[in-house]
C-alpha positions in Angstrom: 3.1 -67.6 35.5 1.3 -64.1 35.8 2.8 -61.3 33.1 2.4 -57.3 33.3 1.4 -57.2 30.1 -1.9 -55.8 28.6 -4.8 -58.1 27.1 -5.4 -58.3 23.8 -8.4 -56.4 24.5 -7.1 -53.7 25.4 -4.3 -53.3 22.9 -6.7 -53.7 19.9 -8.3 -50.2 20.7 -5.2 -48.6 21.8 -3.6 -49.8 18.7 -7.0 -48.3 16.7 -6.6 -45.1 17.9 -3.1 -44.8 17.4 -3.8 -45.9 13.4 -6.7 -43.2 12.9 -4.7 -40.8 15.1 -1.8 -41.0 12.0 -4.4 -41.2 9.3 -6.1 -37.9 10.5 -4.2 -34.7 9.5 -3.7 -32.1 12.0 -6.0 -29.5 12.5 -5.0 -25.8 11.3 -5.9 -22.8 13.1 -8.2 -20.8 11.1 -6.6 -17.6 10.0 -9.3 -14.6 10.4 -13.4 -15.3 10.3 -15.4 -17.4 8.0 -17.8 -15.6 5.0 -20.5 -16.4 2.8 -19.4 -15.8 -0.5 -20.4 -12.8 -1.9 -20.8 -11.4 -5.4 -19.3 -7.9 -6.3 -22.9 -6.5 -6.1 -23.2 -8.0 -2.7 -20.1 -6.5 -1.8 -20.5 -2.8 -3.0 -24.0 -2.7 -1.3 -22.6 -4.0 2.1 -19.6 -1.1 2.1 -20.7 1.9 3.2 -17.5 3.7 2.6 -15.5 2.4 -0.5 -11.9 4.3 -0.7 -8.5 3.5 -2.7 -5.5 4.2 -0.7 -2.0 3.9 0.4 -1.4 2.7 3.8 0.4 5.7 5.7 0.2 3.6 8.8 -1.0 0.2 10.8 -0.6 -0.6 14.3 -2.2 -3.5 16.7 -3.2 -2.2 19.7 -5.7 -3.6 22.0 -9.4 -2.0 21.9 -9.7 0.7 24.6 -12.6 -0.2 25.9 -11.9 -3.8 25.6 -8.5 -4.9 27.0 -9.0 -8.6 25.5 -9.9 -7.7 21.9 -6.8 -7.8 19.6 -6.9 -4.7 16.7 -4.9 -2.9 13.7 -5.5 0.6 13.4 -5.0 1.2 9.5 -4.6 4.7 8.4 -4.8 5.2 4.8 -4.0 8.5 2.6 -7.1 8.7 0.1 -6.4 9.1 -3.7 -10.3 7.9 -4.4 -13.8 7.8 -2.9 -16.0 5.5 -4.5 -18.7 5.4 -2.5 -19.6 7.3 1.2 -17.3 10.0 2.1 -13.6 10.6 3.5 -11.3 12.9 3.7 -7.4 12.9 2.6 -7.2 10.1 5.1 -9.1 7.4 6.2 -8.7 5.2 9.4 -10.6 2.8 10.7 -9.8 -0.4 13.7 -10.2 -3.6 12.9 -10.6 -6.7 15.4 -8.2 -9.4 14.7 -9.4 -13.3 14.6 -6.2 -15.0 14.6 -3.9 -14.3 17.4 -1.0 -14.9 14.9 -2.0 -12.5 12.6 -1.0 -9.0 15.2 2.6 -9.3 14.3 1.6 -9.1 10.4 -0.5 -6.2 11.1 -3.4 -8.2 9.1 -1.1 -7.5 6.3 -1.7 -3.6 6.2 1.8 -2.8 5.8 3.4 0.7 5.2 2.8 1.6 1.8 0.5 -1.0 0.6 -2.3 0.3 -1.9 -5.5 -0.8 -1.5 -9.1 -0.6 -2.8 -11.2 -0.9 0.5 -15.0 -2.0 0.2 -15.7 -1.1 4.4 -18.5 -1.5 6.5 -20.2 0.6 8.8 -18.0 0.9 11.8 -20.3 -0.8 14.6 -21.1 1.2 18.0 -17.9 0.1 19.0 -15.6 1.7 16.6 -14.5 -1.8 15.0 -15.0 -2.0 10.9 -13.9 -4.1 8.7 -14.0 -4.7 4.8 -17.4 -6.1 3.7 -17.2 -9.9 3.3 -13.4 -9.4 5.0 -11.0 -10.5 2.6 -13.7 -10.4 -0.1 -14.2 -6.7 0.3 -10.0 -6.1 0.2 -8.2 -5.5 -3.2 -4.7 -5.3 -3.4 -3.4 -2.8 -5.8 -0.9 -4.5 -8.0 0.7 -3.6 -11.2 2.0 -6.2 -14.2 5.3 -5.6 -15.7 3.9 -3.5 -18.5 2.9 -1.1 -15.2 -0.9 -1.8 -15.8 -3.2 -1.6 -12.4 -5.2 -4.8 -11.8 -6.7 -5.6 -8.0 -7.1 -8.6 -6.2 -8.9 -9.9 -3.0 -8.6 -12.3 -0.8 -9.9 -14.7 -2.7 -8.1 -14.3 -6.0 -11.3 -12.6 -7.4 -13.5 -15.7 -7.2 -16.9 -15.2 -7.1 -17.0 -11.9 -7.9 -19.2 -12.3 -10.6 -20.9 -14.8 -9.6 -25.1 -14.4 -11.0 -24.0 -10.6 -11.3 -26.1 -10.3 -14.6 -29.2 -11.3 -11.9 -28.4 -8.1 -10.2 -28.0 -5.9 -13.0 -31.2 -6.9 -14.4 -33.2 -6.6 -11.0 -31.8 -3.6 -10.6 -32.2 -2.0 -14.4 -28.7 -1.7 -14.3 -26.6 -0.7 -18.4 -22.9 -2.0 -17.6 -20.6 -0.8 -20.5 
């Protein structure tokens, strides 16, 4: 009698692959780039321009000299310049890493307030904020209407061997 059917051979690896195929979780996309972790210090001394604002406007729009790259121009109007110079407003473009995150407008929307820690634009016009989400703070307020700011990452690490920095640099924090 000859049957159709697969050896046992075979249908132990088949079978394997199926198990670790169920076991393994499905990969996620990764939203934006990957950082080193940087400490506030860090931070401050990569931004070249460091500005508080409230977003006025963000659009995607693909580079114009480079019709593949995905961007958000952000314009913000300027209440504070920390560090380099601006005017009363500030814009700068932005290359977006995750395909998804155009529509979202890499979450500049209208209105937002934010505290900005930016690079250098590079020779192509495209800056971001130092460390990316590291170097962007949300401007939020607590029921009592007090200002706090938040990155990216919660705040973690900002202060991270910051007392090493101060000291190297014969810094008095008060």
């Amino acid at each position: 009698m000859v049957t159709n059917r697969p050896s046992v051979t075979l249908r132990i690896p088949i079978l394997l692959f199926v198990i670790v195929g169920l076991l393994v979780p499905p990969a996620q996309a990764q939203r934006g780039g990957l950082t080193i972790p940087q400490n506030l210090a860090e931070l401050v001394e990569e931004a070249a321009t460091i500005v508080r604002g409230r977003v006025i406007s963000a659009r995607a729009e693909k580079h114009p000299q480079f019709k593949n790259l995905d961007t958000v121009v952000v314009t913000l109007e300027v209440s504070d310049v920390l560090k380099g110079s601006a005017g009363p407003t500030f814009t700068f473009r932005q290359f977006v890493w995750d395909i998804r995150d155009v529509h979202s407008k890499l979450g500049y929307g209208k209105g937002g307030e934010f505290l900005l820690l930016m690079i250098k634009p590079s020779q192509y016009g495209l800056s971001s904020p130092a460390g990316l989400e590291q170097g962007r703070f949300r401007i939020r307020r607590d029921p009592q209407g007090r200002e706090f700011a938040v990155n990216g990452a919660g705040n973690a690490g900002l202060f991270r061997n910051f007392d090493t920095v101060v000291t190297e640099k014969g810094l008095t924090l008060t």
